[in-house]
DSSP file (Angstrom, degrees, kcal/mol; ACC not computed):
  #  RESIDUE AA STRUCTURE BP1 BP2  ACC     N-H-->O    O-->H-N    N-H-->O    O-->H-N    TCO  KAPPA ALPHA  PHI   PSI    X-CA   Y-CA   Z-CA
    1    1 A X              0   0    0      0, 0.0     2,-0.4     0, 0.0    96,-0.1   0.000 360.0 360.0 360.0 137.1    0.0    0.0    0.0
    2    2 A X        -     0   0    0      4,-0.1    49,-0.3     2,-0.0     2,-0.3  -0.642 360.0-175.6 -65.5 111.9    1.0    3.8   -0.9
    3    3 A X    >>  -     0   0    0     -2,-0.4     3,-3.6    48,-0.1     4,-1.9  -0.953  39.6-124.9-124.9 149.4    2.0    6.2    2.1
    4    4 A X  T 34 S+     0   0    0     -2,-0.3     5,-0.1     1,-0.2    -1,-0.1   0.789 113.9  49.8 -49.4 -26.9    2.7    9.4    2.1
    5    5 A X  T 34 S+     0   0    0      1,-0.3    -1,-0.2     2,-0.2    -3,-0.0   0.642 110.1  51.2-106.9   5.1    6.1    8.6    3.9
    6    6 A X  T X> S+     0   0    0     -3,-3.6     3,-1.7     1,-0.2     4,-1.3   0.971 109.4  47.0 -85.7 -41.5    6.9    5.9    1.4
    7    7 A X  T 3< S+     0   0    0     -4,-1.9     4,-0.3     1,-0.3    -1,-0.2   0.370 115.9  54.1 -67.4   2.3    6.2    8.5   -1.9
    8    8 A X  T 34 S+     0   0    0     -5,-0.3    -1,-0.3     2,-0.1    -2,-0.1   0.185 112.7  44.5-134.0  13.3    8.8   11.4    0.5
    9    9 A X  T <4 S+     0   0    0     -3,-1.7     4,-0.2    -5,-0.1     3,-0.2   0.615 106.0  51.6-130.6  -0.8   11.2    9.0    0.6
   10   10 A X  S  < S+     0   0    0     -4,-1.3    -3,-0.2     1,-0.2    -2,-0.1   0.513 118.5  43.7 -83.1 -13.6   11.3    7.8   -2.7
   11   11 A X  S  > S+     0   0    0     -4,-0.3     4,-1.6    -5,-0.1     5,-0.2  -0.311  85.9 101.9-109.5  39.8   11.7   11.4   -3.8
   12   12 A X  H  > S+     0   0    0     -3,-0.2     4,-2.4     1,-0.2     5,-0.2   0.985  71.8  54.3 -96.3 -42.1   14.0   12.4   -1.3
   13   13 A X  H  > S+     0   0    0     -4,-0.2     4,-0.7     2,-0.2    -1,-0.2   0.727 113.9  46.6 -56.8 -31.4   17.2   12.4   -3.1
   14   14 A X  H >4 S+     0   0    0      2,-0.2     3,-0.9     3,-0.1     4,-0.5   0.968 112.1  55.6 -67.5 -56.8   15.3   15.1   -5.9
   15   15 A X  H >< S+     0   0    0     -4,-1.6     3,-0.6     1,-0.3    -2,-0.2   0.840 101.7  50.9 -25.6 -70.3   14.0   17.0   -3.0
   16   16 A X  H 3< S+     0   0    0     -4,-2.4    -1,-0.3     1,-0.2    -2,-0.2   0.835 121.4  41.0 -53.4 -38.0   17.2   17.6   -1.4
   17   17 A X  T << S+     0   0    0     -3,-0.9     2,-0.4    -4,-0.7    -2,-0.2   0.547  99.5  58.2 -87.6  -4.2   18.1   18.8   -4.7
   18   18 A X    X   -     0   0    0     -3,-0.6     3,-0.9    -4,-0.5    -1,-0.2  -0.992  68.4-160.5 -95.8  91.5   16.0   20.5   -6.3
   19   19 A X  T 3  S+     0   0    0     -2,-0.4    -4,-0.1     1,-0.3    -2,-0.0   0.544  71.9  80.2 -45.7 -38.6   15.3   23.5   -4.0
   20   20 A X  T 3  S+     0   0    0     14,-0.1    15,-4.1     2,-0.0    -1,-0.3   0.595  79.1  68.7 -65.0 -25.4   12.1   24.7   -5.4
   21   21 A X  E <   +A   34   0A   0     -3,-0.9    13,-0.2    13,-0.2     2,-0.2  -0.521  52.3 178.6-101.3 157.0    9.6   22.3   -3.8
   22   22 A X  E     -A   33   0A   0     11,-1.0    11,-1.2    -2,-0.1     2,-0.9  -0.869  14.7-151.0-149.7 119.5    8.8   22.3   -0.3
   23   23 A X  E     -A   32   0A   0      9,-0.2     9,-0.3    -2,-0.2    -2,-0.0  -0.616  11.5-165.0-112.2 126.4    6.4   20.0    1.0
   24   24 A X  E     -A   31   0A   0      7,-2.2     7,-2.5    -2,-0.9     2,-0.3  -0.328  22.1-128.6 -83.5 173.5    4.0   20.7    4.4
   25   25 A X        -     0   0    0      5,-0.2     5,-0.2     7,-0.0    -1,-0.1  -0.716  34.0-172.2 -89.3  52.2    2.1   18.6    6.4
   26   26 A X    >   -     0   0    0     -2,-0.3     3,-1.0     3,-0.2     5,-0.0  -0.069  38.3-110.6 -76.2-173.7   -1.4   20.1    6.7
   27   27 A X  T 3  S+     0   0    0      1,-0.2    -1,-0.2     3,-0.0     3,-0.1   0.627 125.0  40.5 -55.3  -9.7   -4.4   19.2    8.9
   28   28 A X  T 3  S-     0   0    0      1,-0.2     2,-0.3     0, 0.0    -1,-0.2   0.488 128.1 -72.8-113.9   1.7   -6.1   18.0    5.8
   29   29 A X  S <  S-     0   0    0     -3,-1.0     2,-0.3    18,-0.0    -1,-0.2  -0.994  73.5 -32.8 135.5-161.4   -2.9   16.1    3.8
   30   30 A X  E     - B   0  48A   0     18,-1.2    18,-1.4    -2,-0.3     2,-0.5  -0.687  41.5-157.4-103.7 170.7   -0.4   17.1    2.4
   31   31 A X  E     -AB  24  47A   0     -7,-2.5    -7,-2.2    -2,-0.3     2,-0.5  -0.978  10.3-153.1-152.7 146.6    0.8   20.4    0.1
   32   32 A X  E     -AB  23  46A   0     14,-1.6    14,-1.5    -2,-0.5     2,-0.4  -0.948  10.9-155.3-119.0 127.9    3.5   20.5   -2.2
   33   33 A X  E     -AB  22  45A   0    -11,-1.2   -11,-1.0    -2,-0.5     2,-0.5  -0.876  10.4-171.7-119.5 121.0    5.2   24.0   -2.8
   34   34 A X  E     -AB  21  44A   0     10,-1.7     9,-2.1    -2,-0.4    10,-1.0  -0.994  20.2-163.7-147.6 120.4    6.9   24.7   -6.0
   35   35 A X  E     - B   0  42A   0    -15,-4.1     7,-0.2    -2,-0.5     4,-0.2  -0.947  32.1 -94.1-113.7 143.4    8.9   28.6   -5.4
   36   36 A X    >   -     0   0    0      5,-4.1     3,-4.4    -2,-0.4     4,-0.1   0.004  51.5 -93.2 -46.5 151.6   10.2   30.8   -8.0
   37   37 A X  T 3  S+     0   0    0      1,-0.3    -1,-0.1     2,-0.1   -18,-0.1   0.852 126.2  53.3 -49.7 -34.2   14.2   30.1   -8.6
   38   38 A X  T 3  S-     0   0    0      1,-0.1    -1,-0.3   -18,-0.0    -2,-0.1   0.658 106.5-133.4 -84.6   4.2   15.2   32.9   -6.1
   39   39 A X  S <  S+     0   0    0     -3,-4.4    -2,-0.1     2,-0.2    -1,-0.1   0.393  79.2 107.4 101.4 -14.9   13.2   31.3   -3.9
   40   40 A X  S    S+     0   0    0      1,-0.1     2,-0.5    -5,-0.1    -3,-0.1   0.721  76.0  62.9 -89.9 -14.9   11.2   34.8   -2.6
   41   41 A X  S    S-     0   0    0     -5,-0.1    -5,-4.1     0, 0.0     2,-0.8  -0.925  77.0-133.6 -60.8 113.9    8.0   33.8   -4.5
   42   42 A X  E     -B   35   0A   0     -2,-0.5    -7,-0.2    -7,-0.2     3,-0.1  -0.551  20.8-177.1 -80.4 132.0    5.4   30.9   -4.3
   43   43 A X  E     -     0   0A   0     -9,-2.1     2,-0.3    -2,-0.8    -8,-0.2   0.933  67.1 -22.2 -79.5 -76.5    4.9   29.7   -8.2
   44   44 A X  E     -B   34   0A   0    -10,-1.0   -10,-1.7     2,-0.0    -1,-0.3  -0.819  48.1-147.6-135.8 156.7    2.0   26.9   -7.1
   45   45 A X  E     -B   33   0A   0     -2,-0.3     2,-0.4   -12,-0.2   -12,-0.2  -0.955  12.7-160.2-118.9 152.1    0.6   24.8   -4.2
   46   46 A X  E     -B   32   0A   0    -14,-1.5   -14,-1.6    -2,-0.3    -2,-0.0  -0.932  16.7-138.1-142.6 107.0   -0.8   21.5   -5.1
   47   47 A X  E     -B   31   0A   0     -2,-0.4   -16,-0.2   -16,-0.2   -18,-0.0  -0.281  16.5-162.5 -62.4 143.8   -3.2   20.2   -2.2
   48   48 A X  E     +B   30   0A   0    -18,-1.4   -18,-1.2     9,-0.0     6,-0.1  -0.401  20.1 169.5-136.0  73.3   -2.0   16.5   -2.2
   49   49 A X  S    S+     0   0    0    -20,-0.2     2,-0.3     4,-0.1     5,-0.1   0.809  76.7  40.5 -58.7 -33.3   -5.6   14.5    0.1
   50   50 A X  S  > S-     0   0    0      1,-0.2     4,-0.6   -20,-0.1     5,-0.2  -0.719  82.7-128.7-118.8 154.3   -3.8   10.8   -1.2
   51   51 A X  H >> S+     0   0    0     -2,-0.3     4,-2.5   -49,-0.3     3,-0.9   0.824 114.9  64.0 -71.7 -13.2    0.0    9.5   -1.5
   52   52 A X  H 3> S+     0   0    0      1,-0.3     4,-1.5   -50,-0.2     5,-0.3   0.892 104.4  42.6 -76.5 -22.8   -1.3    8.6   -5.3
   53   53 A X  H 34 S+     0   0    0      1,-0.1    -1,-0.3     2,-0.1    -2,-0.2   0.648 115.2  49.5-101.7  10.6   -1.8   12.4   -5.9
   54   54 A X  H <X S+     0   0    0     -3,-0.9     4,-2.4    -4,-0.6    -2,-0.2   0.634 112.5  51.6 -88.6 -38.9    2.0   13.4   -4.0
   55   55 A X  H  X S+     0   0    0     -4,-2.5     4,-0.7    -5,-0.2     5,-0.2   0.977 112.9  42.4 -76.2 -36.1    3.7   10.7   -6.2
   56   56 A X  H >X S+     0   0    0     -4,-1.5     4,-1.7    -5,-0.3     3,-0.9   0.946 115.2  46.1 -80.2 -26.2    2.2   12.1   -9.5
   57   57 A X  H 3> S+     0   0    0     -5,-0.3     4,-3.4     1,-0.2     3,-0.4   0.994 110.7  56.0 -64.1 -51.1    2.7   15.6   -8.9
   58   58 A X  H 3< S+     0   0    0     -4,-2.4     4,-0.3     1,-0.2    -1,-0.2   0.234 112.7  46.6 -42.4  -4.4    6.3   14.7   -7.7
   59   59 A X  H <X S+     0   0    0     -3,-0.9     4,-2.3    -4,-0.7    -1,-0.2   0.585 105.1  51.4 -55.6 -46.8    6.6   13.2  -11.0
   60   60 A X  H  X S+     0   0    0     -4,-1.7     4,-2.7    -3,-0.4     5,-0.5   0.872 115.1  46.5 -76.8 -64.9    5.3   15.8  -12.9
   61   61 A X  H  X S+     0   0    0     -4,-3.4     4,-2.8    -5,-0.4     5,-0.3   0.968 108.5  61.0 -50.4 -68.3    8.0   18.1  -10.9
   62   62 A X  H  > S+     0   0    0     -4,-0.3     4,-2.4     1,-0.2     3,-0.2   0.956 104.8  45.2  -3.1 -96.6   10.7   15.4  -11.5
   63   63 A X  H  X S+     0   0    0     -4,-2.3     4,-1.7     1,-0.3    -1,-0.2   0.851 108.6  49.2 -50.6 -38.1   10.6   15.6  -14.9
   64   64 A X  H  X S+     0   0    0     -4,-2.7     4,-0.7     1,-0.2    -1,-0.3   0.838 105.6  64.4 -60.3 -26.1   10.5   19.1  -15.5
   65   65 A X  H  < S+     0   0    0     -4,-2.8    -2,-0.2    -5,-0.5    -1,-0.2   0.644 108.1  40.5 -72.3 -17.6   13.4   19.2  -13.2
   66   66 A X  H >< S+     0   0    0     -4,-2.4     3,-3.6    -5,-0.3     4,-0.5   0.903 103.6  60.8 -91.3 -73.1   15.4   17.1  -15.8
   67   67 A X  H 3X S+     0   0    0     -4,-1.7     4,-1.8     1,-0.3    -2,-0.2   0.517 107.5  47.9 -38.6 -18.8   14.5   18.5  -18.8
   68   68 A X  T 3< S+     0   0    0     -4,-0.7    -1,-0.3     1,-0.2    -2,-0.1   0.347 113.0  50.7 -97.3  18.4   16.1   22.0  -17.5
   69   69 A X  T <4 S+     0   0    0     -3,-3.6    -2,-0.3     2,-0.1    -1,-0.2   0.251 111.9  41.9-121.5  -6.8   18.7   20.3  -16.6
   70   70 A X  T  4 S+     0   0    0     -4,-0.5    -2,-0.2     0, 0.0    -3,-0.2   0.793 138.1  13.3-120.9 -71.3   19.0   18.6  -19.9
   71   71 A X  S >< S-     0   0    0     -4,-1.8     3,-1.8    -5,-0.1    -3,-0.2   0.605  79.6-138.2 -96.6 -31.3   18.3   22.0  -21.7
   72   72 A X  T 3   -     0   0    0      1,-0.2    -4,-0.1     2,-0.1    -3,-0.1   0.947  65.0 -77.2   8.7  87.0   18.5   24.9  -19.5
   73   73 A X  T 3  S+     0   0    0      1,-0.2    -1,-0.2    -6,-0.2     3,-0.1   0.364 116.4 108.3  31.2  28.7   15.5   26.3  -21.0
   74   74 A X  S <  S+     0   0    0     -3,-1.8     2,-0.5     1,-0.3    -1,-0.2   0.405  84.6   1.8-112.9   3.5   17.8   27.3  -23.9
   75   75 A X  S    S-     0   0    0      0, 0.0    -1,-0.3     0, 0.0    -4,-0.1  -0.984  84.9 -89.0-178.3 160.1   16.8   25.0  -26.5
   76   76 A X        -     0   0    0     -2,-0.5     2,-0.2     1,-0.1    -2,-0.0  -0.384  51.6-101.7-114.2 151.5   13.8   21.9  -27.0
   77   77 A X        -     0   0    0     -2,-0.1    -1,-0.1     1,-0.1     5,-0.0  -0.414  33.8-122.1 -84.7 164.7   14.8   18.4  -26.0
   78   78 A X        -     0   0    0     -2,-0.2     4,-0.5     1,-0.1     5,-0.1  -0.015  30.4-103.7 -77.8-159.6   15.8   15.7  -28.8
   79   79 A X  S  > S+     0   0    0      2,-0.2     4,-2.7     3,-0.1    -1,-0.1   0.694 123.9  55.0 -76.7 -58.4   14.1   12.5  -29.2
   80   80 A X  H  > S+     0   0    0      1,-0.3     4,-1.1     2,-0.2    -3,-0.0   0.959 111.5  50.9 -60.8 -50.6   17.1   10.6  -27.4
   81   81 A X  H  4 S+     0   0    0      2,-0.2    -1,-0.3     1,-0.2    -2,-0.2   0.651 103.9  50.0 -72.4 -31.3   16.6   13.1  -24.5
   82   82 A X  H >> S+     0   0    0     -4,-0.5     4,-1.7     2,-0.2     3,-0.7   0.839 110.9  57.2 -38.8 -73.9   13.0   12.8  -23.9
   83   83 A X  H 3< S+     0   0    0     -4,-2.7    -2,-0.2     1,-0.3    -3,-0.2   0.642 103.8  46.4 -43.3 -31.7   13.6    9.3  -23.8
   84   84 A X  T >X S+     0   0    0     -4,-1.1     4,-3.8     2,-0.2     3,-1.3   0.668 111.1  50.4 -78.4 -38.8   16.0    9.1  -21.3
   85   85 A X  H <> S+     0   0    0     -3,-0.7     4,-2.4     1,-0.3    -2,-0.2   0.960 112.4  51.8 -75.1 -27.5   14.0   11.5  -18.8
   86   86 A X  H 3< S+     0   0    0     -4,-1.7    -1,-0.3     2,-0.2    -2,-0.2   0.460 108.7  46.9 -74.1  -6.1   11.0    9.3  -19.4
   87   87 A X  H X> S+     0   0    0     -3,-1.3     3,-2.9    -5,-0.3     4,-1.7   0.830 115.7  49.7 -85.2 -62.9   13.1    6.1  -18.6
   88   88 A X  H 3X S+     0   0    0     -4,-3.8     4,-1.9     1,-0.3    -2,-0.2   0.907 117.7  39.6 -53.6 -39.4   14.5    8.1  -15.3
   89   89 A X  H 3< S+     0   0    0     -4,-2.4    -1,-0.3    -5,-0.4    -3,-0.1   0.549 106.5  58.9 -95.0   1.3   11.1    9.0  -14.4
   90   90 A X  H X> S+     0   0    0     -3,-2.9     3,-1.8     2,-0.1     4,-0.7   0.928 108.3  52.6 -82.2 -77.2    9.6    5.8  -15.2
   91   91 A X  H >X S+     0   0    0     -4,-1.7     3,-1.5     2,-0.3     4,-1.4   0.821 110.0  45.9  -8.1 -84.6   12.3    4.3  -12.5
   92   92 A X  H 3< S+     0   0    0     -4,-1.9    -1,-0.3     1,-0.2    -2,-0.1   0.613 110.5  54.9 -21.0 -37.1   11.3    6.6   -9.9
   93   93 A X  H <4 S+     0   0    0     -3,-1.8    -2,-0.3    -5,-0.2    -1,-0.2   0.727 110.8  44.5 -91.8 -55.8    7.8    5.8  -10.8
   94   94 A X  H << S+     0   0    0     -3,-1.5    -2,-0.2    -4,-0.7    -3,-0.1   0.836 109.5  50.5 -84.0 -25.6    8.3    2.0  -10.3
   95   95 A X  S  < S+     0   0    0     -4,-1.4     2,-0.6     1,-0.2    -1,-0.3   0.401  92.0  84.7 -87.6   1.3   10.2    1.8   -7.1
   96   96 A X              0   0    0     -5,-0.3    -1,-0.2    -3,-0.2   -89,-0.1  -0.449 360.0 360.0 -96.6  69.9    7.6    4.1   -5.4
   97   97 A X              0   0    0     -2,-0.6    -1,-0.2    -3,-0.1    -2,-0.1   0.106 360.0 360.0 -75.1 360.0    5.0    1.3   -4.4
């Protein structure tokens, strides 16, 4: 079964690295915090009620996180490159059960 603490620790190694997310603990779930790069601005919150809706938003963050790491936002990904981030994130994806 999917728990929140299994989906925060299966992303934990992105989390620590990717600065931009933050995620709380509210009374109702969880909320996932995505801040602009200098960090002084919230970009989004994403209410997360289930671990099924923390792991796909953490996915969805994931992957953008590669692809500007792939590109820095200077230039569209290949074929070859897309493929690869969809492998990585596929991975992520499989060991978070």
């Amino acid at each position: 079964m999917l728990t929140f603490e299994k989906v925060l620790t299966g992303f934990k190694d992105y989390l620590e690295e990717d600065k931009r997310y933050e995620i709380l603990m509210t009374s109702h779930g969880y909320a996932v915090l995505e801040w602009n790069s200098s960090g002084e601005d919230l970009e989004s919150a994403t209410f997360c009620p289930t671990p099924e809706r923390m792991k796909e938003c953490l996915l969805d963050a994931l992957a953008g996180y590669l692809e500007y790491k792939v590109t820095l936002c200077s230039r569209n990904l290949t074929d070859d490159e897309r493929q690869i981030i969809q492998d990585q994130v596929q991975k992520i994806s499989n060991s978070v059960q």
